[in-house]
Phi, psi and omega in degrees: 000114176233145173303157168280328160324293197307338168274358202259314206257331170286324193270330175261066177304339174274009188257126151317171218252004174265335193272335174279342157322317196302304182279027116288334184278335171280034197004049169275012178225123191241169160249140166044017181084044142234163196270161170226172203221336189263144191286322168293355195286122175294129189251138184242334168250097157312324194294326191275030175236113188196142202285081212268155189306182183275153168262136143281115197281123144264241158230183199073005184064003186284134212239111186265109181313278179230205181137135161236197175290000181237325189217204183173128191230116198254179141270097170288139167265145126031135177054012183274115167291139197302303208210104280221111176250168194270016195239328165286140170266323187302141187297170184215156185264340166312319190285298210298308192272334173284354177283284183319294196244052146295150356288349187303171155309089188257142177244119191275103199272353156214163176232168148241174161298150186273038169254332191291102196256170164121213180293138185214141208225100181262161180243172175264326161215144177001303208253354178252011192267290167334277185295324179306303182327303177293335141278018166257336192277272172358353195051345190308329148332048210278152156237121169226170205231164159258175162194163207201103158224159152007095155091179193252110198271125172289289163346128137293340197195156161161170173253126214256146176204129191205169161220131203252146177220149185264135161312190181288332185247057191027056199240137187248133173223210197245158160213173181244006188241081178082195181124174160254125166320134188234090179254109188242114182287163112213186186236145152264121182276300178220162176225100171283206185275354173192020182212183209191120192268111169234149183284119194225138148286130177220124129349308179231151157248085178267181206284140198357077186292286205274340133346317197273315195290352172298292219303291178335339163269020148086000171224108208258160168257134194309132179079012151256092167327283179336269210261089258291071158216093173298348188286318205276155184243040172216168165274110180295092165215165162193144165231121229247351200219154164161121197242140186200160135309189156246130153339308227222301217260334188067356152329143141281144197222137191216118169274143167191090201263156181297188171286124196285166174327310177295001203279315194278336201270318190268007168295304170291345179294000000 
């Protein structure tokens, strides 16, 4: 068992004990794939600890993966909106990144909900707008999520497949009359003492997908009020993974931020 300062300090020996505070308070440092923050937290495997590049920051806690002249790939927090809806008065991270890289053109190629914190992928222009697009229809677009629901999932693994429609009070469930197709993989990652870490995949991106399809399997997600999973005091989704092509270069392009802190804090309660 070794502290994490101390794995902090064996691995950087020339950074000071103020500059390694630094990468923790930037949440540049994860275990097992969540991020961690305390310095003292006893660590039992050192090999799962590891140390992600410096990020850049804007305001809004929104945290930027990459960007060139065609796309720009952020990290959303939590309470953000993906996009400046016409019902809303709330700040948006689309207004936040067009603020940012005026004059360019920012184009929203997926969204998340704004409780839904993790990766998000915008274009710059037009003709790189085009192609992200075509690969999202196309699935060539991957995505994955962490998600922390309800109860104790007996599966390891297996898939929700529905067709979903939103009510009058923008509320979404399956239906057998019509609908948009939903198809949601997941895994089980962990098993806490009454809740369940899963790796989830998607086939479609409807409109709170994976939200419905937790609660309707009998595992709702912690901290989503809308759909009755109530313990937590965030909605546990993060999107933790996200794969592309480059527009321009045809490069592969692969993303990936750990888990927030909090996901590892109500996993143990």
């Amino acid at each position: 068992m070794t502290l994490l300062i101390d794995i902090l300090k064996e691995r950087f020996p020339d950074m000071k004990r103020s500059s390694l505070l630094q990468l923790l308070s930037q949440e540049r440092v994860s275990y097992e794939g969540f991020i961690i923050t305390a310095p003292q937290r006893v660590i039992a495997k050192p090999s799962q600890v590891d140390v992600g590049p410096r990020l850049q920051f804007l305001h809004k806690n929104v945290k930027i993966l990459f960007s060139d002249n065609n796309l720009i790939v952020v990290e959303k927090p939590a309470g953000l909106l993906s996009v400046e809806t016409d019902t809303s008065l709330r700040q948006s991270l689309h207004a936040v990144l067009k603020e940012e890289y005026h004059p360019h053109l920012i184009y929203v190629v997926h969204r998340l909900d704004r409780d839904v914190s993790g990766i998000m992928l915008y274009a710059k222009n037009q003709k790189a707008f085009a192609s992200l697009k075509k690969q999202l229809t196309e699935r060539s677009l991957k995505r994955e999520y962490g998600a922390l629901v309800s109860g104790l999932m007996q599966e390891e693994s297996g898939t929700w497949e529905s067709y979903l429609v939103e009510d009058l009070n923008l509320n979404v469930r399956s239906t057998n009359y019509g609908g948009e197709l939903a198809r949601t993989h997941y895994d089980v990652i962990r098993r806490g003492s009454k809740s369940t870490l899963l790796k989830i995949e998607l086939d479609t991106g409807r409109k709170h997908q994976i939200r419905v399809h937790c609660k309707e399997a009998g595992y709702p997600l912690m901290g989503d009020k809308r759909y009755e999973g109530y313990e937590a005091d965030r909605l546990m989704l993060h999107a933790t993974k996200l794969t592309f092509i480059h527009p321009t270069t045809e490069k592969k392009m692969f993303f990936t931020r750990p888990l927030p802190e909090s996901f590892n804090i109500w996993l143990g309660k």
